[in-house]
C-alpha positions in Angstrom: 4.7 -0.7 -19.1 1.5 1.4 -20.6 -0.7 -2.2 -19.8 0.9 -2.2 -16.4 -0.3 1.2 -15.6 -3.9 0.7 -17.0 -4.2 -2.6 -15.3 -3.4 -0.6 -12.3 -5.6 2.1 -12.3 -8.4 -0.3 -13.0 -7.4 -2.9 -10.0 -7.8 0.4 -8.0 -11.5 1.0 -9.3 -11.9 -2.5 -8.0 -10.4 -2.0 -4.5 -12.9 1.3 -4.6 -16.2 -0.3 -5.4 -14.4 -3.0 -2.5 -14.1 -0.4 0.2 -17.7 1.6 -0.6 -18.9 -2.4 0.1 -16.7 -2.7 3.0 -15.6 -6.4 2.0 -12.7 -8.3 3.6 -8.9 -8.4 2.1 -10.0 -11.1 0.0 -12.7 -9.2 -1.5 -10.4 -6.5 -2.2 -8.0 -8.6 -4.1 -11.1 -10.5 -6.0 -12.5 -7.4 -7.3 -9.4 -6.0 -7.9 -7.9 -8.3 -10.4 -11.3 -9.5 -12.2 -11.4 -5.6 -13.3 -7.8 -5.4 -13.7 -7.4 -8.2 -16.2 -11.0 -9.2 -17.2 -11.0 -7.3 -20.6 -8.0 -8.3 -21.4 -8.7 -12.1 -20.9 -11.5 -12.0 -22.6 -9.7 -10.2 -25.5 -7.2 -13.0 -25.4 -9.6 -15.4 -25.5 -10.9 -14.0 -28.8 -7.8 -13.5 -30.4 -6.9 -17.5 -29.5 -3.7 -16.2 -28.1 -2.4 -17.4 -24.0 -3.9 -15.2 -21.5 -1.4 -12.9 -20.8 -1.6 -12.8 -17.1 -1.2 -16.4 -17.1 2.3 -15.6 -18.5 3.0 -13.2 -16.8 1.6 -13.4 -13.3 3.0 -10.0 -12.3 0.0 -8.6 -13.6 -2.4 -10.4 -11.4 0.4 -9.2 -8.8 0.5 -5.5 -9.4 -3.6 -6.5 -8.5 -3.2 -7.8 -5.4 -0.6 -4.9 -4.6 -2.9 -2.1 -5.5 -6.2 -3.8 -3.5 -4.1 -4.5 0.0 -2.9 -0.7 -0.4 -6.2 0.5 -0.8 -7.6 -2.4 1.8 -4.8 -0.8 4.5 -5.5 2.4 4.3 -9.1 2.1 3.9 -8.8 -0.1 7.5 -6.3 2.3 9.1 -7.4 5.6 8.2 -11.3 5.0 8.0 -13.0 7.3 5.8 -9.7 8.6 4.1 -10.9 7.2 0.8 -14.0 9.2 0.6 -11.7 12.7 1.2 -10.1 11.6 -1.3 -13.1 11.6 -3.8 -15.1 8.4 -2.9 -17.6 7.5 -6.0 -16.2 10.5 -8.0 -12.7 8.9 -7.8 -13.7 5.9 -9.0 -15.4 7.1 -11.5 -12.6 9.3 -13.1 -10.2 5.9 -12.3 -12.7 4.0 -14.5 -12.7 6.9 -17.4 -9.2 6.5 -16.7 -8.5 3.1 -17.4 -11.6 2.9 -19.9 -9.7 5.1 -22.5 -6.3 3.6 -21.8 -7.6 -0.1 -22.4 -9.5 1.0 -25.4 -6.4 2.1 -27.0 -4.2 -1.0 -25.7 -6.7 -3.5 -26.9 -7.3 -2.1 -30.1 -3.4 -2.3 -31.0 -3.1 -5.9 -30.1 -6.1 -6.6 -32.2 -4.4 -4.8 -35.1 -1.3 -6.8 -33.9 -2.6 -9.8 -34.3 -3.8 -8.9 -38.2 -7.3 -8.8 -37.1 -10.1 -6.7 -39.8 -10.2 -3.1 -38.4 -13.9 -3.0 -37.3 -12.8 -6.4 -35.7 -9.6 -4.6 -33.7 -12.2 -1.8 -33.0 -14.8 -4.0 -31.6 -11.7 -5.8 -28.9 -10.4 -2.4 -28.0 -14.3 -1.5 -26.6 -14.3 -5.3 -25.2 -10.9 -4.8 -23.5 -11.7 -1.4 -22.3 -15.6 -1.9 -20.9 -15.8 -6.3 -20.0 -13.2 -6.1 -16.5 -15.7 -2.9 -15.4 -19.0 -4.8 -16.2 -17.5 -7.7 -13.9 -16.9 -5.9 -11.0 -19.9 -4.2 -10.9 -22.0 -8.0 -11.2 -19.7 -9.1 -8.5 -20.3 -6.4 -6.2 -24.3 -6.1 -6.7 -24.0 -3.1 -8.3 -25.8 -1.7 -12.0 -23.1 -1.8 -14.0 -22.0 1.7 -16.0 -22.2 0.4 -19.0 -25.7 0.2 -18.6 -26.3 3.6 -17.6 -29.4 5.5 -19.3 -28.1 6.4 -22.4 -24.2 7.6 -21.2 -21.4 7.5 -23.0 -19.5 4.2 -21.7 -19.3 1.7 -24.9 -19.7 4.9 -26.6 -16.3 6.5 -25.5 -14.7 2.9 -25.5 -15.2 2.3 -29.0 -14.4 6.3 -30.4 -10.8 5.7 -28.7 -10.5 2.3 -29.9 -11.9 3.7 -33.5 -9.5 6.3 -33.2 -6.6 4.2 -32.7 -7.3 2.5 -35.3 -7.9 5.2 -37.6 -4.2 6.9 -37.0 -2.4 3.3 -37.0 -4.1 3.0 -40.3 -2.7 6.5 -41.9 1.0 5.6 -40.2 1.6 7.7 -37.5 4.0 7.5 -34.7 2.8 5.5 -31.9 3.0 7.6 -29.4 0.9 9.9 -31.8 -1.3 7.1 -32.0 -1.8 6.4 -28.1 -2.5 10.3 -27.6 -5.1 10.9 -29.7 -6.8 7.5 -28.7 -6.4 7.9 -25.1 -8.2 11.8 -25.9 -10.9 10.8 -28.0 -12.1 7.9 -25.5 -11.3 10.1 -22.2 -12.8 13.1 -23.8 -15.9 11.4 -24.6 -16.3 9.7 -21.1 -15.5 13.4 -20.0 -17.8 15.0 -22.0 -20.7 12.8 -20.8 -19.9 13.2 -17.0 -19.3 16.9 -16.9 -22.2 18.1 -19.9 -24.5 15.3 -20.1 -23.0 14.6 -23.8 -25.4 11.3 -24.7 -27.7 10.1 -27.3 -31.4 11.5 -28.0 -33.7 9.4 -25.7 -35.9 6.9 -27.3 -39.7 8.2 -28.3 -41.9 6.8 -25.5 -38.5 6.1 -23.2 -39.8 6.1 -20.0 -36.0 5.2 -18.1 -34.6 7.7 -14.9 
């Protein structure tokens, strides 16, 4: 169920990078499901386990479900999605889903008895590799490669986190929170107050 929803909220910040493109229902759906389950095929992938969306296409149909939503009402209430928030939405939508994938993929690499840095590393792979695909697809610079914000950054502290309180015991849903705060926090942090590294001597980047 907590996969379902974070596969949904990032299937939405592919219907929204769609929309600002103005592609077709087609391009909606594509876009939609690449973010939606990229990280977590590529996870899979790693781990030598099925692709879970090939075993359960519901996934790639709660996708398709989220991008002709967004694809209807972006066609028959033009503009609506830009009230709503436009590029800020889907930027909280991708902080969003970030944090929650962080936290999903790390517990599935500690799942499959994986070293921790190892589960630490998937948990940033499943959270950040669906958002760097949409963006390729739809032309754009992908966040990730921001000037020196906190993307991988916040991926990995929620994954790291996650790890960390799995590691001492705790409940899981004690487990989920503070993973889901540290990585959303992070992302937060950055977006509102500029949190990010020291610039390189000589960097000359915008």
């Amino acid at each position: 169920m907590i996969e379902a929803v974070g596969i949904a909220i990032f299937a939405l910040t592919g219907a929204l990078v769609a929309a600002r493109k103005g592609m077709d229902p087609f391009g909606f759906v594509l876009l939609a499901t690449v973010t939606g389950v990229g990280g977590g095929t590529i996870r899979d992938l790693l781990l030598g386990r099925p692709v879970f969306w090939v075993l359960v296409p519901a996934d790639v149909l709660i996708c398709a479900t989220v991008a002709l939503g967004a694809w209807a009402l972006a066609y028959f209430r033009p503009g609506v999605l830009e009230e709503l928030g436009g590029r800020k939405l889907l930027i909280w939508a991708d902080a969003a889903g970030l944090s929650l994938f962080a936290v999903i993929g790390a517990r599935k690499g500690l799942d499959a008895g994986v070293p921790v840095l190892s589960a630490v590393a998937l948990g940033a792979m499943t959270a950040t590799f669906g958002g760097i695909m949409r963006d390729v697809l739809a032309g754009d610079r992908p966040m990730v490669l921001w000037t020196r914000d906190f993307y991988v950054t916040a991926a990995s502290g929620g994954a790291a986190m996650t790890v960390l309180l799995e590691g001492l015991g705790l409940p899981g849903p004690v487990v989920m929170a503070g993973g889901l705060t540290t990585g959303f926090g992070l992302r937060a942090g950055s977006l509102l107050f500029g949190w990010s590294f020291p610039r390189l001597p000589g960097d000359l980047t915008d």
